[in-house]
TORDREN-791062 format. One record per residue (C-alpha): x, y, z negated; residue in three letters. Coordinates in steps of 0.1 Angstrom, whole numbers, plus 5000, padded with zeros to 4 digits. Example, Ala and Ser with C-alpha at 12.3 -4.5 7.8 and 13.67 -1.06 7.14 Angstrom:
[[5123 4955 4922] ALA]
[[5137 4989 4929] SER]
//
This chain:
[[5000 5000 5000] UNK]
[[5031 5024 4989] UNK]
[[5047 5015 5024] UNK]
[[5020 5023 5045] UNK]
[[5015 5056 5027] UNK]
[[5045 5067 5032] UNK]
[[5044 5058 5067] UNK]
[[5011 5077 5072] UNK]
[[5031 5105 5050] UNK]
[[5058 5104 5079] UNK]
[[5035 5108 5105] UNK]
[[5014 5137 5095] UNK]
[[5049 5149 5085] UNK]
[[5064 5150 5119] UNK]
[[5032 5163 5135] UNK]
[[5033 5189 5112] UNK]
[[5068 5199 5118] UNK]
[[5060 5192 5156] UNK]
[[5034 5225 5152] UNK]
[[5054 5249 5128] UNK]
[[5057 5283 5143] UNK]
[[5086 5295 5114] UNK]
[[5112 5279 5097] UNK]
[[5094 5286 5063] UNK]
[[5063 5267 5080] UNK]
[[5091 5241 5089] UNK]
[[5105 5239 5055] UNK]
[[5067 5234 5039] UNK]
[[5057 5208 5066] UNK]
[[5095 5187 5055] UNK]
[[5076 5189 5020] UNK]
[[5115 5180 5010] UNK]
[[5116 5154 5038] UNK]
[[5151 5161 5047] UNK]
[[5153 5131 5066] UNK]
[[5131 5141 5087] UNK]
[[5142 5177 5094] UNK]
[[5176 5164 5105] UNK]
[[5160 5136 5130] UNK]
[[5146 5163 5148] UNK]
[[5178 5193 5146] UNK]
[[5205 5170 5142] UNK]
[[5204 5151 5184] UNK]
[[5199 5194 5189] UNK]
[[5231 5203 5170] UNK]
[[5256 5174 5185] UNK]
[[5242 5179 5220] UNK]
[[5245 5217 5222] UNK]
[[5282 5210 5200] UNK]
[[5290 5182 5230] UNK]
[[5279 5211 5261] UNK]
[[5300 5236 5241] UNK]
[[5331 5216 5241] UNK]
[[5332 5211 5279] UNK]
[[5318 5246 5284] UNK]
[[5347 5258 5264] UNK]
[[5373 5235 5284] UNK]
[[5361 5248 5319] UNK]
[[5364 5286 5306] UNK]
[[5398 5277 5297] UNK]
[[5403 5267 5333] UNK]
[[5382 5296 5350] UNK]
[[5409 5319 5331] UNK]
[[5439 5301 5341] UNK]
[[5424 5300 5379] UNK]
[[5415 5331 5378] UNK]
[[5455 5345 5366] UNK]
[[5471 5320 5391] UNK]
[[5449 5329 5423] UNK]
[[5454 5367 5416] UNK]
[[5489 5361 5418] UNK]
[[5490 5335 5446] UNK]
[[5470 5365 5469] UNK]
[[5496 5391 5460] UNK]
[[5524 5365 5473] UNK]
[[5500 5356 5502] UNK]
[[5491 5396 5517] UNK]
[[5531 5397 5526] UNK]
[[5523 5371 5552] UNK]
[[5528 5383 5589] UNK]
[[5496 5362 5597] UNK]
[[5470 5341 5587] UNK]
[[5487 5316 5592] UNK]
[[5516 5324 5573] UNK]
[[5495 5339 5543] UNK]
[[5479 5304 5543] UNK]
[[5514 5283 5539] UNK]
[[5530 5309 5513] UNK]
[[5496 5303 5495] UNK]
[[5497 5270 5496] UNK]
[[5533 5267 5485] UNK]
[[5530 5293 5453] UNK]
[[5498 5271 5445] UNK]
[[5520 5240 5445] UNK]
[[5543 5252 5425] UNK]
[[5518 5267 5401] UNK]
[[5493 5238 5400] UNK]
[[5461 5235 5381] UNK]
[[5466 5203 5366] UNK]
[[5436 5194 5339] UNK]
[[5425 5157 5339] UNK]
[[5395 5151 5355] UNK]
[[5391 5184 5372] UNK]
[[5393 5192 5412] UNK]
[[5404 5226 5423] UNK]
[[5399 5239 5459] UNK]
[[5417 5272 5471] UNK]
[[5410 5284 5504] UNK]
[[5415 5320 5522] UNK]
[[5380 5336 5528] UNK]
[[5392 5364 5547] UNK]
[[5424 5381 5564] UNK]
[[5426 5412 5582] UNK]
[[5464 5417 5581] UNK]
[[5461 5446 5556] UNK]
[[5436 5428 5534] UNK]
[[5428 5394 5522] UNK]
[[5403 5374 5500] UNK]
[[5404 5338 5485] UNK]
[[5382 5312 5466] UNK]
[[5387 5293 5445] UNK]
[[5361 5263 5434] UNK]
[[5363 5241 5405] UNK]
[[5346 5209 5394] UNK]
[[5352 5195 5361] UNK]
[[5339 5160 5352] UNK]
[[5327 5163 5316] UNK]
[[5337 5145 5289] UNK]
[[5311 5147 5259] UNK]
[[5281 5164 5282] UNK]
[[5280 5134 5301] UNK]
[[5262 5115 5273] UNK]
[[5236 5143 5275] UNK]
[[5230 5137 5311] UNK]
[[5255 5164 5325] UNK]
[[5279 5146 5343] UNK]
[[5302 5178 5357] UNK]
[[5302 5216 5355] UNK]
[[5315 5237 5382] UNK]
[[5333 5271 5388] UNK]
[[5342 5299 5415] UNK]
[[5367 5322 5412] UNK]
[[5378 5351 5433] UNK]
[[5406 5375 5445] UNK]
[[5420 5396 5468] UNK]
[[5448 5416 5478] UNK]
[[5456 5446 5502] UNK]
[[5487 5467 5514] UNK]
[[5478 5494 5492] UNK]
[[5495 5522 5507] UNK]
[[5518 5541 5533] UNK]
[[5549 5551 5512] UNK]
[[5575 5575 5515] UNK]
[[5606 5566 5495] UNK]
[[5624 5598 5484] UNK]
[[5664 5589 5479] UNK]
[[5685 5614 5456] UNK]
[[5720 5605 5462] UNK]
[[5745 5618 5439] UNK]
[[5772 5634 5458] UNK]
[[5792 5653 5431] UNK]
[[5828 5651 5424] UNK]
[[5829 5623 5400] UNK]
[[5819 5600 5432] UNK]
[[5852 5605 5441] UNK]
[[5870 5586 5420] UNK]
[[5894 5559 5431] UNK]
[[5867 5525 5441] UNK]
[[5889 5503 5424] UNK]
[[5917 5500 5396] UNK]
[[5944 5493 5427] UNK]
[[5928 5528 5442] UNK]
[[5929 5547 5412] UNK]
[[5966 5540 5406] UNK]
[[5974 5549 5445] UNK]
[[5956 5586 5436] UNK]
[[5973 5592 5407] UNK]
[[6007 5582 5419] UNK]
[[6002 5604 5455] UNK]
[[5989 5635 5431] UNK]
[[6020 5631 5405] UNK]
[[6039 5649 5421] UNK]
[[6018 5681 5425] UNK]
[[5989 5674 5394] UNK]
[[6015 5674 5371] UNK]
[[6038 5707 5372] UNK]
[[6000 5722 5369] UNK]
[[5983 5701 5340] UNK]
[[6017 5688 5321] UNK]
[[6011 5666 5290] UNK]
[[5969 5667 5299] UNK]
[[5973 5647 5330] UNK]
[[6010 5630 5333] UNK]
[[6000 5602 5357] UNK]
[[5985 5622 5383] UNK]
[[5945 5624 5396] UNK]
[[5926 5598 5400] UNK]
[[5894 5619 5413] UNK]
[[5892 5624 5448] UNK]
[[5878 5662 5440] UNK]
[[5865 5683 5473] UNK]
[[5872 5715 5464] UNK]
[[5907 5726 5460] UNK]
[[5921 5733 5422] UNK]
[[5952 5752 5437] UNK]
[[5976 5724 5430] UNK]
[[5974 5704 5460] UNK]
[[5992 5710 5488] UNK]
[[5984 5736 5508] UNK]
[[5952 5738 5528] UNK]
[[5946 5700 5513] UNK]
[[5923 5691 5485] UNK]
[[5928 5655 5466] UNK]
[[5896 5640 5487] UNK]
[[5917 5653 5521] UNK]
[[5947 5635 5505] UNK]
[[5930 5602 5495] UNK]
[[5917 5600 5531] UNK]
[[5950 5607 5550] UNK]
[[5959 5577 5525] UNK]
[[5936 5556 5531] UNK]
[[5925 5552 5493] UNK]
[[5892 5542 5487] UNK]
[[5867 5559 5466] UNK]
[[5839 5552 5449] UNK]
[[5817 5572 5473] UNK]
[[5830 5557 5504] UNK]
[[5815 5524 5482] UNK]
[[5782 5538 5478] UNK]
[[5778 5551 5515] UNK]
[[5782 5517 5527] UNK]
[[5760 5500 5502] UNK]
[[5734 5526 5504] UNK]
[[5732 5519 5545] UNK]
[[5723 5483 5531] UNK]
[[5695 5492 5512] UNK]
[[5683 5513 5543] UNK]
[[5684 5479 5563] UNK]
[[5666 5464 5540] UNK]
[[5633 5487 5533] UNK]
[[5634 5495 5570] UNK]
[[5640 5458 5586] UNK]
[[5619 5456 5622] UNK]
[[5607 5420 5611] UNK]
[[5590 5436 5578] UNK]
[[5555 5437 5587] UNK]
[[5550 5467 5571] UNK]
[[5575 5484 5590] UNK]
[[5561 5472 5620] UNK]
[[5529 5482 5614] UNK]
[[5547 5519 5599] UNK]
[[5538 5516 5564] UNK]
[[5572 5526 5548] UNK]
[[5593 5558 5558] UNK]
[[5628 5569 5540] UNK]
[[5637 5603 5530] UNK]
[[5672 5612 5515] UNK]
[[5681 5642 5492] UNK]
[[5720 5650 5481] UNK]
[[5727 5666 5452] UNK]
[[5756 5681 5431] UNK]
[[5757 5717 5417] UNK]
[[5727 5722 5438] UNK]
[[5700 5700 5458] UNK]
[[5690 5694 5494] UNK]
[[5665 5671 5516] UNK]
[[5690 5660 5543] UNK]
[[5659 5641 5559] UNK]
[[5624 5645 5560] UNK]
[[5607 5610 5561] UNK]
[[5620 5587 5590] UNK]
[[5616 5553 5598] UNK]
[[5647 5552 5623] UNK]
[[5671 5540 5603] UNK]
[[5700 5554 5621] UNK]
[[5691 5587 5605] UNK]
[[5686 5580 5574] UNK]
[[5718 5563 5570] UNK]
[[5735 5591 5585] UNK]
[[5718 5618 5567] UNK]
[[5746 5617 5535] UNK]
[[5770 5628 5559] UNK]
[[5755 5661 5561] UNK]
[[5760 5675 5528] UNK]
[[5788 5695 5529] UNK]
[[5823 5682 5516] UNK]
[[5832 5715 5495] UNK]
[[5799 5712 5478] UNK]
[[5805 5678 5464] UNK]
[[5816 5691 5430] UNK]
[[5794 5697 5396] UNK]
[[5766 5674 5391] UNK]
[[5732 5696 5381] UNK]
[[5696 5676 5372] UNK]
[[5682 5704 5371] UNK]
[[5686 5720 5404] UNK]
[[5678 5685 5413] UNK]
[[5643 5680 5400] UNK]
[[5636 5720 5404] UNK]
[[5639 5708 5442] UNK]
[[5620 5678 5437] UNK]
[[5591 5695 5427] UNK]
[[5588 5718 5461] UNK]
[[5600 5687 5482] UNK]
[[5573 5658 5464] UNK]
[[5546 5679 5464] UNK]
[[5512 5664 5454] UNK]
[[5511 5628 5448] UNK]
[[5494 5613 5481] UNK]
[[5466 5589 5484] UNK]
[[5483 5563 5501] UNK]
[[5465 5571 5539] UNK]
[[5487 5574 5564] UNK]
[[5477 5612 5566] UNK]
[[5488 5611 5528] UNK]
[[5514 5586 5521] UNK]
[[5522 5574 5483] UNK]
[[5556 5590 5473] UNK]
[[5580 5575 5450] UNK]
[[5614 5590 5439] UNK]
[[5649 5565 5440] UNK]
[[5676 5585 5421] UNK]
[[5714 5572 5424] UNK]
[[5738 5584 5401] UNK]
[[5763 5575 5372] UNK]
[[5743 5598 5350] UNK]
[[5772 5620 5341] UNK]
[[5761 5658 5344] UNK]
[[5795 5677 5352] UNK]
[[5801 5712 5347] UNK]
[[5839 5711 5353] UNK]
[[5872 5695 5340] UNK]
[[5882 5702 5303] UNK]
[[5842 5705 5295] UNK]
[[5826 5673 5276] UNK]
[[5798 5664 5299] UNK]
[[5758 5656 5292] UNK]
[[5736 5626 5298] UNK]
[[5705 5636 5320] UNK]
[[5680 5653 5306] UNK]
[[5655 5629 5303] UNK]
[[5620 5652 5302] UNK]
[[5630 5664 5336] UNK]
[[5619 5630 5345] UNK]
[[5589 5625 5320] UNK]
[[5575 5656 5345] UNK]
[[5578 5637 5375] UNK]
[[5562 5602 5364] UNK]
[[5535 5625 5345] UNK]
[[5524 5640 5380] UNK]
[[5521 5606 5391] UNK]
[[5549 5595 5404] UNK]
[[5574 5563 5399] UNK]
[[5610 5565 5394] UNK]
[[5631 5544 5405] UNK]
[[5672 5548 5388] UNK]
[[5700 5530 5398] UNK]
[[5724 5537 5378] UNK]
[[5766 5533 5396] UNK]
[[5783 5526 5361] UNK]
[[5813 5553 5352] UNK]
[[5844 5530 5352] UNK]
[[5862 5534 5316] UNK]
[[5894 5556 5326] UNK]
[[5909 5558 5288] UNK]
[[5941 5562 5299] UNK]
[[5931 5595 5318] UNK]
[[5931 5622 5290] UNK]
[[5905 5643 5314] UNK]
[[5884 5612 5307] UNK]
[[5885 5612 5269] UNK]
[[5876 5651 5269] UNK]
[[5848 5647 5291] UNK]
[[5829 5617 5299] UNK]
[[5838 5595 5266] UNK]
[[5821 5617 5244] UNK]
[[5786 5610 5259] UNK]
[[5795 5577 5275] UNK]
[[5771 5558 5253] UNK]
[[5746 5585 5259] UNK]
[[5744 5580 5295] UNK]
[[5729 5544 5300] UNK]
[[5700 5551 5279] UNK]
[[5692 5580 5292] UNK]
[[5691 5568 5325] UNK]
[[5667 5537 5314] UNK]
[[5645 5561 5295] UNK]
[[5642 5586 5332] UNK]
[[5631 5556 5350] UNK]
[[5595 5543 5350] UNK]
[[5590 5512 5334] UNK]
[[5604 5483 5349] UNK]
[[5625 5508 5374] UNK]
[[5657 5508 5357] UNK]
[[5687 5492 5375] UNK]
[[5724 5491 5365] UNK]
[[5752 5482 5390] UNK]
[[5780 5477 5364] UNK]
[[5808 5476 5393] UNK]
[[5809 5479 5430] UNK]
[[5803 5446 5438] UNK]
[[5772 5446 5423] UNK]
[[5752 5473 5437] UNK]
[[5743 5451 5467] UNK]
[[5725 5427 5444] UNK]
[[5707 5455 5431] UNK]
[[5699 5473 5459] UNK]
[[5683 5435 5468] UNK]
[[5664 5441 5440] UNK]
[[5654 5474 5441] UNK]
[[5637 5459 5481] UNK]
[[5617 5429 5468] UNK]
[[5603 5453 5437] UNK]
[[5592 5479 5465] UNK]
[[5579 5455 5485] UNK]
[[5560 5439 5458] UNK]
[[5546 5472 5446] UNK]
[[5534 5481 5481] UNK]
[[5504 5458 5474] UNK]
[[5476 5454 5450] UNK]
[[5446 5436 5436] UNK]
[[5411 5438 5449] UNK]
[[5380 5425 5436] UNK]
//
């Protein structure tokens, strides 16, 4: 009698709880039945725990889809066809793969216009704990794009000032000094005993007659450092302005070049021949290749840069590439200066980036002219230089051989930059 009570007590029980409208209509109908509460919530609970598990797992791999094909389209716009965007897609998704157990991933380009370019990205996850519920896999689209953002007009500022003239190499520097002895010394005494090793354009009144020390360090043959940086900055040229780069050929990128010293001049307006622009150094007068002045430098900028443009071919984006050992001279027997580094904070705060590569001052402690200038602020210089360029912009060659490798690098982060996500 007990037992069939209770089971008719069950039953109105359920029905009841079947009907409540509120859980305090819920918690009456249980009449402390917690048994029976928890047969109805409990399959609830684990089933919606079981959907959220999966759920959470195909999230995960939305996200990580979503990071690896916004960076597989930024590798893939560089291509010179559709083709081509398709294979270096392919390859950066090899060697990134999605690899989740269980779970099929399907890239494919949706769209390519040469300048612009789409991709999908499907996934299909076969479920682990939703499948007892009935819900066997869960799917997922991601997408991206990428375009060639802008035209862009590279502004070089060469440093052309006298401290560029000193001897390329030890070997060179010890030629200098022992072809200056003779005349350097009877004029400086004690201060400079070994002779010059700067390859100075102007005349000091030493030298011989109608001959300054750059004069005598070319009848010699001597290398200096700017004869160096000439050569390497024609490699760069070939580099940004290479007829196989696409966006070259489709005249996207253009080179200007500034010189500076005491003063500041555009050489050449924006060209894409790059014959001229490797040229262009050679017009900044020889006698003018003395003191080294930011200022006048960045005063120019300002008149030269302009506005920031928009990136149209009517407007073209503008960046700034500044080359320099980051010594600013005033003349012998004065301690130098690092840069002044809120003359840059100007220039990136109108917009623009700044590129520095930075042609490390060889150490010349045995040159007391060294000691009273340039060791005083020589830890001063690298940090400042860091601090002028934008973020991630910074580049230190920290001998001649080196400034090849990061010219090489300066070109791929161009390159790189000259494109951008789309959505």
């Amino acid at each position: 009698m007990n037992s069939w009570c209770s089971a008719k007590a069950r039953i109105r029980g359920a029905k009841c709880i079947r009907s409540a409208k509120n859980f305090r209509q819920l918690l009456i109908c249980a009449n402390g039945s917690v048994a029976i509460l928890l047969s109805v919530i409990l399959p609830l609970l684990i089933g919606a725990m079981a959907i959220a598990v999966d759920v959470g797992r195909l999230n995960g791999l939305r996200s990580e889809a979503q990071s690896t094909l916004d960076s597989a389209v930024l590798a893939a716009i560089k291509g010179n066809s559709r083709e081509d965007a398709e294979q270096i897609l392919e390859r950066y998704l090899s060697s990134h793969p999605i690899d989740a157990k269980g779970t099929s991933v399907n890239t494919r380009i949706d769209a390519y216009s040469g300048i612009r370019l789409t991709a999908i990205t499907d996934i299909a996850l076969q479920t682990t704990f939703a499948g007892m519920f009935g819900i066997k896999s869960m799917s997922a689209r991601v997408a991206s794009g990428a375009e060639r953002a802008w035209h862009q007009d590279i502004y070089f500022a060469v440093d052309l000032s006298s401290s560029l003239g000193v001897g390329a190499t030890d070997a060179d520097r010890t030629a200098l000094e022992i072809l200056t002895q003779p005349y350097s010394t009877p004029a400086y005494g004690a201060t400079l005993p070994q002779g010059c090793a700067f390859g100075c354009h102007r005349r000091e009144g030493w030298e011989p007659a109608g001959k300054t020390v750059y004069q005598m360090a070319r009848d010699a043959g001597i290398k200096l450092r700017e004869d160096e940086l000439m050569g390497q900055f024609g490699g760069i040229v070939d580099l940004l302005l290479d007829p196989s780069d696409d966006e070259v050929q489709k005249g996207m990128r253009r080179l200007s070049v500034l010189g500076f010293s005491g003063y500041a001049e555009q050489l050449l307006a924006p060209s894409d021949d790059a014959a001229s622009v490797k040229s262009a150094l050679n017009y900044f007068p020889n006698d003018d290749r003395f003191e080294t002045s930011y200022d006048s430098l960045f005063l120019k900028l300002t008149a030269v840069l302009g506005a920031q443009g928009d990136g149209s071919s009517a407007d073209p984006h503008k960046m700034l590439v500044m080359i320099t050992d980051g010594v600013e001279s005033r003349d012998a027997f004065f301690s130098q200066r690092a840069i002044d580094v809120s003359l840059c904070q100007k220039l990136k705060d109108d917009g623009f980036r700044l590129a520095v590569v930075e042609i490390k001052y060889p150490k010349l402690t045995a040159n007391r002219l060294y000691n009273d200038t340039v060791l005083p602020v020589e830890d001063d210089i690298s940090p400042a230089l860091a601090s002028c360029a934008s973020s991630g912009w910074y580049f230190q060659a920290l001998g001649s051989t080196e400034v090849a490798t990061k010219f090489e690098e300066l070109k791929m982060k161009i390159a790189a930059s000259g494109v951008r996500l789309i959505k």
